[in-house]
MARLOKE-929684 format. One record per residue: residue number from 1; residue in one letter; y, z, x of N, C-alpha, C, O in turn. Coordinates in steps of 0.001 Angstrom, whole numbers. Layout:
! MARLOKE-929684
KOLSE    nr   rest      n_yy      n_zz      n_xx     ca_yy     ca_zz     ca_xx      c_yy      c_zz      c_xx      o_yy      o_zz      o_xx
KOLSE   NUM      a         Y         Z         X         Y         Z         X         Y         Z         X         Y         Z         X
...
END
This chain:
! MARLOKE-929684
KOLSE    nr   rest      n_yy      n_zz      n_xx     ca_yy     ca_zz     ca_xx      c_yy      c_zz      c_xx      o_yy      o_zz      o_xx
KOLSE     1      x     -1192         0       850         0         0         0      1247         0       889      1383       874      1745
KOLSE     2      x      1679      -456       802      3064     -1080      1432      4542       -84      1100      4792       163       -80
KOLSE     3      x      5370       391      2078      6153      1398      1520      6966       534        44      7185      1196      -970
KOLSE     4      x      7242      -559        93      8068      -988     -1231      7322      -363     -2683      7829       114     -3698
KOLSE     5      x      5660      -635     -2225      5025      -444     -3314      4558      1310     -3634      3766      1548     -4546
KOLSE     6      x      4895      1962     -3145      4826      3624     -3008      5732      4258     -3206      5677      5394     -3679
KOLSE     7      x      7348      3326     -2706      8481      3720     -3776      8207      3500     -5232      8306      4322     -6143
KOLSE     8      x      7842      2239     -5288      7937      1867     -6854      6976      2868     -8008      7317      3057     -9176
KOLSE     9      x      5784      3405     -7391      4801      3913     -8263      5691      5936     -8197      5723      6646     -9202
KOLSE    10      x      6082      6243     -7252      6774      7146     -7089      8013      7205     -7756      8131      8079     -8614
KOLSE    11      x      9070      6361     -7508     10213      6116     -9279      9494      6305    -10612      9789      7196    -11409
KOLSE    12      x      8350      5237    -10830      7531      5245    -12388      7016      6557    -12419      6826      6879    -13591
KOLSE    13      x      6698      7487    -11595      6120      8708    -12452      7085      9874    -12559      6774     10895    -13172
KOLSE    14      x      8197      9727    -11990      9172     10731    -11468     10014     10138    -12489     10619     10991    -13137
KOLSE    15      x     10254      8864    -12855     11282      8331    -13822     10779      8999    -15394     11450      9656    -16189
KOLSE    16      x      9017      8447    -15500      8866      8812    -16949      8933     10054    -17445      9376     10391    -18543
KOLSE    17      x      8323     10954    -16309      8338     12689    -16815      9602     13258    -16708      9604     14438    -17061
KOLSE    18      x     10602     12856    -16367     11857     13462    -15848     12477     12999    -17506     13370     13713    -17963
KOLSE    19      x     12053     11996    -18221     12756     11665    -19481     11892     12582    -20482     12127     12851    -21660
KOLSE    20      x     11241     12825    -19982     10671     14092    -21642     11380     15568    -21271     11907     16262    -22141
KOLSE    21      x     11331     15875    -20128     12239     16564    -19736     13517     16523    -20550     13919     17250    -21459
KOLSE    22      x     14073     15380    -19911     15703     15382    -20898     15494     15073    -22604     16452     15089    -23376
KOLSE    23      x     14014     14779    -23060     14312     14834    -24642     13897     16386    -24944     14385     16795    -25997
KOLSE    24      x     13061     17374    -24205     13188     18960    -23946     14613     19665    -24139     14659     20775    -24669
KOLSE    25      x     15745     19033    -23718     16536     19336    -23081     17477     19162    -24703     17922     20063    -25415
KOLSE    26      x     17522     18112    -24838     18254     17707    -26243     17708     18395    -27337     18373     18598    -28353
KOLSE    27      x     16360     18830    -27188     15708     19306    -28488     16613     20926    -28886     16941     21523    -29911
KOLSE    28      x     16745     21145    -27323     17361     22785    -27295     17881     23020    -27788     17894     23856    -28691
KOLSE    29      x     19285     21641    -26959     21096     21961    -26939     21188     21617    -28705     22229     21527    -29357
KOLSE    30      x     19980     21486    -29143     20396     20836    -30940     21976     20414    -31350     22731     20861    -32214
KOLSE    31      x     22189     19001    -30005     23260     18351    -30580     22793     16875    -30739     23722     16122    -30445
KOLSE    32      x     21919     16359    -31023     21238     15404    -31186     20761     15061    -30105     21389     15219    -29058
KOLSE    33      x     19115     14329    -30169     18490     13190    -29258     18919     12397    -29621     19667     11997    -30514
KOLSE    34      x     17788     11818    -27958     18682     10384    -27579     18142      9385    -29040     17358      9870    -29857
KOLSE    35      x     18661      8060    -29175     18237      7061    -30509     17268      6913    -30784     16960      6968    -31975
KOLSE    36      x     16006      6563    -29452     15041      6330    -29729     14029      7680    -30470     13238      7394    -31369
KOLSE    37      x     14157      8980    -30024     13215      9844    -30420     14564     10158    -31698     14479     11386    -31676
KOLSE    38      x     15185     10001    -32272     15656     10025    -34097     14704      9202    -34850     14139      9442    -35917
KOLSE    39      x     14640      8159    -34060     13658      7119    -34570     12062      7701    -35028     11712      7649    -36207
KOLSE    40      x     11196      8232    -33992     10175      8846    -33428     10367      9918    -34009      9314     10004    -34641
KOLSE    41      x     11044     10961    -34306     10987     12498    -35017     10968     11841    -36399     10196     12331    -37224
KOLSE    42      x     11763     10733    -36776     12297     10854    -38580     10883     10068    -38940     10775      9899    -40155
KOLSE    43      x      9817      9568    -38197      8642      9189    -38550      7619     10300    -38353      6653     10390    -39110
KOLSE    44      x      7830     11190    -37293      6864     12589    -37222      7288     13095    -38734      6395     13299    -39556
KOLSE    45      x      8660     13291    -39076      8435     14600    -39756      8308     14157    -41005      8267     15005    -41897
KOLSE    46      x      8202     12515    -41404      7963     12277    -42585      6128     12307    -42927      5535     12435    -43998
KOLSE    47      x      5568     12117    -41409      4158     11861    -41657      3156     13656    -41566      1948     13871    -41670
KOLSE    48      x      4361     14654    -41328      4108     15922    -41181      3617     16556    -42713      2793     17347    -43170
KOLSE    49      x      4825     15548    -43219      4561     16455    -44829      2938     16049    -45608      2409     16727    -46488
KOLSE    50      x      2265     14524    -44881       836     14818    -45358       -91     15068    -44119     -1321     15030    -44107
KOLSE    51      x       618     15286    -43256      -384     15870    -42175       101     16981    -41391       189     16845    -40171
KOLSE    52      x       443     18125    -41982      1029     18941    -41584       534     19499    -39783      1346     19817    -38914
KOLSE    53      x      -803     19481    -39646     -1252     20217    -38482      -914     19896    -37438      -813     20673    -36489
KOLSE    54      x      -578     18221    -37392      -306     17097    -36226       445     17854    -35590      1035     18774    -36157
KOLSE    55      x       609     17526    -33848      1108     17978    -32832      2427     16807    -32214      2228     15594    -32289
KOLSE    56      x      3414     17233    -31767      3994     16132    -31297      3641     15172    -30445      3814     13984    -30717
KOLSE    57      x      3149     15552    -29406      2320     14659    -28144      1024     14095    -28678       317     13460    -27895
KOLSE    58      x       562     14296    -30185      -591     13376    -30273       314     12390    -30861       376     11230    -30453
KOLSE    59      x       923     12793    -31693      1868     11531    -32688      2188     10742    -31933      1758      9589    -31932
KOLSE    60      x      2953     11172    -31191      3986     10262    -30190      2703      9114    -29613      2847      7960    -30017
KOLSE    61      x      1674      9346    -28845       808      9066    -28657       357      7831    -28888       134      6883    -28135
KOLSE    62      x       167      8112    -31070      -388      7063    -31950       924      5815    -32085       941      4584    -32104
KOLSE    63      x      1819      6767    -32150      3105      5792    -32207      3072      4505    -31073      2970      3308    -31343
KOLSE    64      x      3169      5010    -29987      2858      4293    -28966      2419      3229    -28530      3003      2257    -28051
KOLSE    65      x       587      3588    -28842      -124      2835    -28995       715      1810    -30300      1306       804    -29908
KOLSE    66      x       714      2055    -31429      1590       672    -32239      2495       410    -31849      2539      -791    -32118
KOLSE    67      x      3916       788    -31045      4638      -220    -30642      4229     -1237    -29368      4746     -2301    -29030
KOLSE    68      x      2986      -423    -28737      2276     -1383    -27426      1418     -2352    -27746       886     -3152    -26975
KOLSE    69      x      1277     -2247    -29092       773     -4062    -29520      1809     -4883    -30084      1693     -6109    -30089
KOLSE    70      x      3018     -4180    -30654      4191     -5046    -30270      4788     -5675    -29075      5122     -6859    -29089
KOLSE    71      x      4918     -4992    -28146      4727     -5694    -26588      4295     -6455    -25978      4814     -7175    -25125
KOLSE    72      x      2622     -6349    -26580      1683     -7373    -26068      2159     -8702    -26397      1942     -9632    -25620
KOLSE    73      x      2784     -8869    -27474      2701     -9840    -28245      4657    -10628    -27595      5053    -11756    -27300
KOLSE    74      x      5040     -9811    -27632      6834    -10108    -27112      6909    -10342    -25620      7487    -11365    -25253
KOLSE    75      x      6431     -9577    -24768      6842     -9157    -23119      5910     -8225    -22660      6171     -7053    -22386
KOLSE    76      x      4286     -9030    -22542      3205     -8005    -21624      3346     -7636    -20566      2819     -6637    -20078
KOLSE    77      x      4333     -8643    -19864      4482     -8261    -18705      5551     -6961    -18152      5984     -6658    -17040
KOLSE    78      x      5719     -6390    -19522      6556     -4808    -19183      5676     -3743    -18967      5990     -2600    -18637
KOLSE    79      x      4296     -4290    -19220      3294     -3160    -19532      2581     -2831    -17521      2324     -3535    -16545
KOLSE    80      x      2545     -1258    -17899      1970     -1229    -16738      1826       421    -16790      1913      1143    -17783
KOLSE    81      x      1517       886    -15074      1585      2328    -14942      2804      2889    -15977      2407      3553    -16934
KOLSE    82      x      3897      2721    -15880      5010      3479    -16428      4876      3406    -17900      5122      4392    -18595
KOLSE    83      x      4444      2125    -18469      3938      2199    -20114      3008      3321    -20207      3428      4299    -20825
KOLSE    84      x      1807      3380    -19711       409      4144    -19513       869      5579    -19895       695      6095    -20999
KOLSE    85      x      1554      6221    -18695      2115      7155    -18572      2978      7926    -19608      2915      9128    -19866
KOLSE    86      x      3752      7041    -20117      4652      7138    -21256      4150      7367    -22488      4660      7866    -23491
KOLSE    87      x      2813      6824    -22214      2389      6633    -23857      1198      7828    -24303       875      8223    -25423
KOLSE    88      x       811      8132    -23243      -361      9106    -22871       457     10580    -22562       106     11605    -23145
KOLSE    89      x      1673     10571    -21505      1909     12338    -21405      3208     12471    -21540      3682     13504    -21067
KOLSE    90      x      4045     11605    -22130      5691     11943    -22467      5484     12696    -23427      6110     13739    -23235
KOLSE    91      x      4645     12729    -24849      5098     13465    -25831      4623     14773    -25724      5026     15642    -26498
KOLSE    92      x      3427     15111    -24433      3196     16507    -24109      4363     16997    -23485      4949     17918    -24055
KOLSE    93      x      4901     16474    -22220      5926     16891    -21495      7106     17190    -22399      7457     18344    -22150
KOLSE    94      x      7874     16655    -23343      8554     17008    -24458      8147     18260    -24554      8774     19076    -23878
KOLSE    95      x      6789     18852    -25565      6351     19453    -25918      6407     20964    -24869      6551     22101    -25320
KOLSE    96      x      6271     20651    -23583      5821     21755    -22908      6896     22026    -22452      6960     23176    -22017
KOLSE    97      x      7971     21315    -22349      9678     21563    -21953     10206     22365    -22827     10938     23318    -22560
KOLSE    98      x      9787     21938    -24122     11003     22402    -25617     10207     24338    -25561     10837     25395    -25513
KOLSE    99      x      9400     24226    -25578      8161     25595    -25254      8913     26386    -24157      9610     27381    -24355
KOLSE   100      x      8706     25891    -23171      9361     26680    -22065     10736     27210    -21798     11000     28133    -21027
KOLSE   101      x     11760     26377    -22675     13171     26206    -22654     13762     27614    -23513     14717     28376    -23355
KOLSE   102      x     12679     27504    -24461     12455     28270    -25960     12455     29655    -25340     13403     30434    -25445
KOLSE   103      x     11444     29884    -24753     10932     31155    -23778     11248     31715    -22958     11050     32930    -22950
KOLSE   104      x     11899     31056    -21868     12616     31327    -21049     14128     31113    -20811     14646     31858    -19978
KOLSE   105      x     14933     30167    -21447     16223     30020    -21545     16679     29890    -23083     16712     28863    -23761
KOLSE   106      x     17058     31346    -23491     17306     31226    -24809     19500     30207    -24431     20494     30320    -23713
KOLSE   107      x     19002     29474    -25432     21109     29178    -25625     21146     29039    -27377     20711     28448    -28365
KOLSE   108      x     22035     30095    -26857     22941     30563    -28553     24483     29944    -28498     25109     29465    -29444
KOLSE   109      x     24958     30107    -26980     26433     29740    -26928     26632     28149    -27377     25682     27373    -27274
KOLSE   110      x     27685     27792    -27787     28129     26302    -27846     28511     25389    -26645     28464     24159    -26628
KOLSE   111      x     28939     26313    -25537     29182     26083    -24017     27801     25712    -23866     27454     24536    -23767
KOLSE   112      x     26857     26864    -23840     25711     26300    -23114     24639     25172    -23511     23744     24616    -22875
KOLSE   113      x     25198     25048    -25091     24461     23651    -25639     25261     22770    -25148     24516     21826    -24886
KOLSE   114      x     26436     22451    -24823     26781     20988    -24552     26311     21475    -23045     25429     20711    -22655
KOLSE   115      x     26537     22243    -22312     26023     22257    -20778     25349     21383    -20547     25637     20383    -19890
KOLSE   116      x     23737     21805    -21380     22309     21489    -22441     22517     19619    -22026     22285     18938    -21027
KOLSE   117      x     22907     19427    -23000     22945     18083    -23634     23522     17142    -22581     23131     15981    -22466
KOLSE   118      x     24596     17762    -21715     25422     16814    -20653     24319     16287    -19518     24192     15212    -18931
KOLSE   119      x     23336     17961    -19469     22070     17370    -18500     21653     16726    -19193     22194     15620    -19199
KOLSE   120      x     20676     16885    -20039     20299     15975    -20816     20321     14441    -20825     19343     13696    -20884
KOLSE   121      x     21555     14123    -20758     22074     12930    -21119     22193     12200    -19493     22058     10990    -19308
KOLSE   122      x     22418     13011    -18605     22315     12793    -17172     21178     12448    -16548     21222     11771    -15521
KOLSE   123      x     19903     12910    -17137     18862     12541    -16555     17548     12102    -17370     16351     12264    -17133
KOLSE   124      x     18431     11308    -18719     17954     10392    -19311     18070      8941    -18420     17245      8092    -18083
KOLSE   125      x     19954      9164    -18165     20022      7770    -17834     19772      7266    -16278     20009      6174    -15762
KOLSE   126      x     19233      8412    -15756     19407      8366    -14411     17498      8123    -14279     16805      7523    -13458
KOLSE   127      x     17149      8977    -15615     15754      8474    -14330     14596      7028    -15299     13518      6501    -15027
KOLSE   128      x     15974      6836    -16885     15029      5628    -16998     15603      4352    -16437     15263      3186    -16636
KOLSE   129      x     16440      4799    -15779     16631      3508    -14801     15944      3352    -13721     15474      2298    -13293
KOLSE   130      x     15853      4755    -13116     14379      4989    -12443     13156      4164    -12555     12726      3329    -11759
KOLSE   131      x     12643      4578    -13770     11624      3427    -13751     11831      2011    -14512     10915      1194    -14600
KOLSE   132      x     12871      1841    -14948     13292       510    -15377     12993      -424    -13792     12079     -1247    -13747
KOLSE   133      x     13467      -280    -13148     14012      -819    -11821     12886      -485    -11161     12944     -1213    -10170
KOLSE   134      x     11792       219    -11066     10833       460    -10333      9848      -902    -10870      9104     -1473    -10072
KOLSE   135      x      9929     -1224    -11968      9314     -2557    -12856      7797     -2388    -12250      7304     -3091    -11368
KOLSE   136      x      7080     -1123    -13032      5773      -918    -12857      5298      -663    -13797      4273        18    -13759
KOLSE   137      x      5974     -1214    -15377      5764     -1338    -16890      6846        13    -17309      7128      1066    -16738
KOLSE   138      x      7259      -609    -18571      8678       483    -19048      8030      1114    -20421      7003       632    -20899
KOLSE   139      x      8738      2275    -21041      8004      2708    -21914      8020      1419    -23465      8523       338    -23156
KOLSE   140      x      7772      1473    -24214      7490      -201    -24996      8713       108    -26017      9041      -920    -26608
KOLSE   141      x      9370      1086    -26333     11054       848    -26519     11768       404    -25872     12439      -553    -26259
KOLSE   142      x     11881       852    -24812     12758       363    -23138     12449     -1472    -23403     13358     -2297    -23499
KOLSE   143      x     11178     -1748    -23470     10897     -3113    -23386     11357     -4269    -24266     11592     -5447    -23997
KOLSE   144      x     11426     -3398    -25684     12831     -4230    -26492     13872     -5035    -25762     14038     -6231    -25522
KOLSE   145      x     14572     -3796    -25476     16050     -4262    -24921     15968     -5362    -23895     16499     -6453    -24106
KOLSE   146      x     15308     -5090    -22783     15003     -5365    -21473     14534     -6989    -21695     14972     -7933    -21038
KOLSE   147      x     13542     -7065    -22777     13280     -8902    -23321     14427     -9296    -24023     14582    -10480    -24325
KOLSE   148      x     15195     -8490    -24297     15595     -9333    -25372     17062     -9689    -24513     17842    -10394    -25155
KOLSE   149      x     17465     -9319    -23281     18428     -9307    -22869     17719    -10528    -21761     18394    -11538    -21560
KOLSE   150      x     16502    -10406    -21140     16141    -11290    -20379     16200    -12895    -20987     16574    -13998    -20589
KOLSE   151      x     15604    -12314    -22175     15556    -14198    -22951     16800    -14163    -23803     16770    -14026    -25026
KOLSE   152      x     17733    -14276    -23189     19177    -14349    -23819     20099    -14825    -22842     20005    -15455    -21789
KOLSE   153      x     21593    -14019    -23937     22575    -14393    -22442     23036    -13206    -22836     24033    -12876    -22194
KOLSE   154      x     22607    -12233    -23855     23287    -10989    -24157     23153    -10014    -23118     22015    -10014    -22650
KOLSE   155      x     24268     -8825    -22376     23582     -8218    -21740     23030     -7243    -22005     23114     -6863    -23173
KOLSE   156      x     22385     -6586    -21209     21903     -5228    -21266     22243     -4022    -22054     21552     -3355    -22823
KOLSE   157      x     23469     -3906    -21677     23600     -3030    -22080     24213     -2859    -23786     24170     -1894    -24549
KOLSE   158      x     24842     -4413    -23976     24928     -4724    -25200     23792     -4607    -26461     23953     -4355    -27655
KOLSE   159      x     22470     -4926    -25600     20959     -5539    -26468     20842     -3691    -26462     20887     -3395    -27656
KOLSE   160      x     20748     -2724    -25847     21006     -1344    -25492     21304      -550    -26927     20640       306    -27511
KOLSE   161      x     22468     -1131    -27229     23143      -138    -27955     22451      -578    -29702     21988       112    -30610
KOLSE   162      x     22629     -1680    -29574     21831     -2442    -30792     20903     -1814    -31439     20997     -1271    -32541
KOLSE   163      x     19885     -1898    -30660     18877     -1032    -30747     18506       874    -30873     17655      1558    -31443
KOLSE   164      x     19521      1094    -30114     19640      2538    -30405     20371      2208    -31620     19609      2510    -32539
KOLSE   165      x     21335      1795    -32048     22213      1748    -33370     20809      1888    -34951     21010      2485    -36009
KOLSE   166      x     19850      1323    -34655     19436       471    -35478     18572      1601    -35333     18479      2006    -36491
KOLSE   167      x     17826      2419    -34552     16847      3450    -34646     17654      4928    -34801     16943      5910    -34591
KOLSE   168      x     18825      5141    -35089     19465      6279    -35212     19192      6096    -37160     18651      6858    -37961
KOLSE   169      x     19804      4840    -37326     19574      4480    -38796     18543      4673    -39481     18804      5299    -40508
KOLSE   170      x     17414      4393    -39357     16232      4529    -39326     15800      5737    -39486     15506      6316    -40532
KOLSE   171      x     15768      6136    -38304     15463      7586    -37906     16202      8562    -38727     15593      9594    -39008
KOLSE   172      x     17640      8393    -39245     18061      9242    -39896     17728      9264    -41348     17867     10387    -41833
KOLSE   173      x     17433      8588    -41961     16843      8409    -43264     15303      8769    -43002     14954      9786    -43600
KOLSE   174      x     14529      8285    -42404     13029      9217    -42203     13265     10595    -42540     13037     11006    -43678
KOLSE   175      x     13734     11379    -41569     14009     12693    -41273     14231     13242    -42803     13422     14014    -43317
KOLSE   176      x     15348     12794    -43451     15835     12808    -44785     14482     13005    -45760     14169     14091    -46247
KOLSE   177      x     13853     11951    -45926     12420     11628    -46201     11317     12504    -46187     10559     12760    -47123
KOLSE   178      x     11300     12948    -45014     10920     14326    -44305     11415     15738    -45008     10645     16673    -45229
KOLSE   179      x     12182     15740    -45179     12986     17194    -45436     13418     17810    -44969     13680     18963    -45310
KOLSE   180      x     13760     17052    -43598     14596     18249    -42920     15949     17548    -42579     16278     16410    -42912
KOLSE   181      x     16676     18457    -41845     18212     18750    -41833     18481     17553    -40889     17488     17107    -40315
KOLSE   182      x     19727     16940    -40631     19325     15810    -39623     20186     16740    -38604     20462     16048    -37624
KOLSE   183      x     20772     18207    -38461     21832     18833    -37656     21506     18447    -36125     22151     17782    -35315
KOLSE   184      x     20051     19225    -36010     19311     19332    -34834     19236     17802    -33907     19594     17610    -32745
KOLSE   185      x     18579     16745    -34987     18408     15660    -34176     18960     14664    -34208     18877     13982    -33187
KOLSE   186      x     19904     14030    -35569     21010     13377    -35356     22390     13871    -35721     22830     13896    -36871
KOLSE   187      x     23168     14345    -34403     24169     14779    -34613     25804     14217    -33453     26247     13069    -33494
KOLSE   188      x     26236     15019    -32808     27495     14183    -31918     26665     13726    -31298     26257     12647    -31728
KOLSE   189      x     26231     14077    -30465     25404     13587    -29475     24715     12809    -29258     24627     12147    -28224
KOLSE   190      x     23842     12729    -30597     23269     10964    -30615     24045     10036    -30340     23721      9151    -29548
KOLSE   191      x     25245     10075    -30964     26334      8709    -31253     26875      8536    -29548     27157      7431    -29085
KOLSE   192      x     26957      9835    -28732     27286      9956    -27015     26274      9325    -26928     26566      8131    -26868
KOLSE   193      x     24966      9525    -26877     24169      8957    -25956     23715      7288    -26495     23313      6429    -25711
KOLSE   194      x     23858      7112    -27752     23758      5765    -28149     24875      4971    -28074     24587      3970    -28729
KOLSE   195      x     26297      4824    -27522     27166      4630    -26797     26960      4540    -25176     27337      3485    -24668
KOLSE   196      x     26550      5269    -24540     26761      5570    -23388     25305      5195    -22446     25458      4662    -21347
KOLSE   197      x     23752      5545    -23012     22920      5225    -22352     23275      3375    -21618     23491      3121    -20434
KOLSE   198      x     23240      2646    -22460     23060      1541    -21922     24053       889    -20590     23604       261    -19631
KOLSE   199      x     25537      1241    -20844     26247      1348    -19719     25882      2143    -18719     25787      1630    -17605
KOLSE   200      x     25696      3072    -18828     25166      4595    -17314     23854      3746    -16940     23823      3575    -15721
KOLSE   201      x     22824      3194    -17560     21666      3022    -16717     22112      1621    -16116     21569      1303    -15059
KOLSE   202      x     23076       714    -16691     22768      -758    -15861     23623      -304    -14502     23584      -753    -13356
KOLSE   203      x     24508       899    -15168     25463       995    -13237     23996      1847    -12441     23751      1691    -11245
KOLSE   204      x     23298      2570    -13195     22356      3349    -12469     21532      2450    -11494     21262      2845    -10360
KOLSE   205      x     21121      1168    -11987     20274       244    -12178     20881      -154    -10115     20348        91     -9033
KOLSE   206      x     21953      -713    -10449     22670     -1371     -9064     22980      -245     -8212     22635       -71     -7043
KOLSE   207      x     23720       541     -9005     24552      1202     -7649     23384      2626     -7097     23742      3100     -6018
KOLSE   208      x     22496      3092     -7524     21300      3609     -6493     19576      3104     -6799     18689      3254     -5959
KOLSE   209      x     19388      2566     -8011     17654      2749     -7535     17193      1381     -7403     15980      1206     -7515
KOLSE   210      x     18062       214     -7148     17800     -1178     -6936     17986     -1048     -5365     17283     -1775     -4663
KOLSE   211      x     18685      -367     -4893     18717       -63     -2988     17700      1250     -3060     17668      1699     -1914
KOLSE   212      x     17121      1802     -3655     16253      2706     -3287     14867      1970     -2903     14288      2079     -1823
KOLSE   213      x     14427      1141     -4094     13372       196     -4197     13351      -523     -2785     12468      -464     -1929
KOLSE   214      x     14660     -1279     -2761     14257     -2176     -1863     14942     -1258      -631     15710     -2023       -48
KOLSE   215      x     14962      -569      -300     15101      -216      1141     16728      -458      1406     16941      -520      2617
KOLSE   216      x     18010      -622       553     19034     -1145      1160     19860      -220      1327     19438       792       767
KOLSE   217      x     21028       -24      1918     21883      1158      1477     22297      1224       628     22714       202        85
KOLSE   218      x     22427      2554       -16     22893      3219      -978     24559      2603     -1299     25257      2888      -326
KOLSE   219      x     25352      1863     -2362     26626      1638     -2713     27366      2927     -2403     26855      4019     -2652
KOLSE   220      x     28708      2788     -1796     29446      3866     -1687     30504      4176     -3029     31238      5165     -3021
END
């Protein structure tokens, strides 16, 4: 294995677990997640009310698996370790973050929820650019944008927001559906991070983990 190729598998596993982390992180600061898991919760908690026992990390799981035969079919070639990974232990890592956060860092203050959420939102965009740019398969949301900006002339970060726009929508009427409150998971913060992800990761993209990959210097 070649050092290019030991960076790249090292971004993909450090990129994907570092993002359940930051949806841990959002679950806390209860000022909304990022678009895609509004999307992903307002379908958990509608499918909770006839399957109450379900766990998040199996759901997420099943979910998965169905948007990864959407993939197959759009852009297989996004699929890889970092899909695998994503689809198999993001919704535990969520799970074992929001647990631990719970237990060990109680936040009641409003300071310490946006604190919360600013990480959050910091190392969403920082480490799925991580494995965006490591291109060792992206999680099969990520892979939306990423085709649809490739077979276009739209950019990135435009095809980005679209899509979060369109799964906040979604997601917020599920939830509704569901019965629960949308406070926790769509709230300011969604609308920050569905604004803001797609710009922060394409500068993420150039100015450090496209010179990390390839060995170049770091942009000053």
């Amino acid at each position: 294995m070649n050092k290019e190729t030991v960076r790249r598998v090292v971004m993909t596993v450090l990129g994907v677990l570092m993002s359940g982390v930051a949806v841990g992180l959002y679950k806390n600061a209860a000022l909304g997640v990022d678009p895609f898991q509004v999307f992903a919760w307002g379908i958990f908690y509608a499918l909770r009310r006839i399957w109450p026992a379900i766990t998040y990390g199996t759901y997420y799981m099943a979910l998965s698996g169905v948007m990864l035969a959407v993939v197959l079919v759009i852009n297989r070639r996004k699929i890889g370790l970092g899909t695998l990974i994503n689809m198999f232990l993001l919704g535990y890592v969520i799970d074992w973050t929001e647990a631990f956060i719970r237990a060990n860092i109680p936040v009641v203050t409003l300071p310490a929820r946006l604190a919360m959420f600013a990480v959050a939102l910091l190392i969403t965009c920082l480490f799925a650019s991580c494995y965006m740019v490591a291109d060792m398969g992206v999680s099969v949301y990520d892979a939306l944008a990423i085709t649809w900006s490739e077979r276009s002339t739209v950019p990135f970060r435009v095809c980005r927001i679209v899509t979060d726009v369109l799964c906040v929508a979604i997601g917020s009427a599920l939830c509704l559906v569901g019965g629960e409150k949308l406070g926790g998971i769509v709230h300011v913060g969604t609308i920050i991070t569905a604004l803001c992800m797609g710009p922060i990761i394409a500068w993420f993209n150039k100015a450090l983990w496209e010179p990390v990959r390839y060995g170049r210097k770091l942009r000053s």
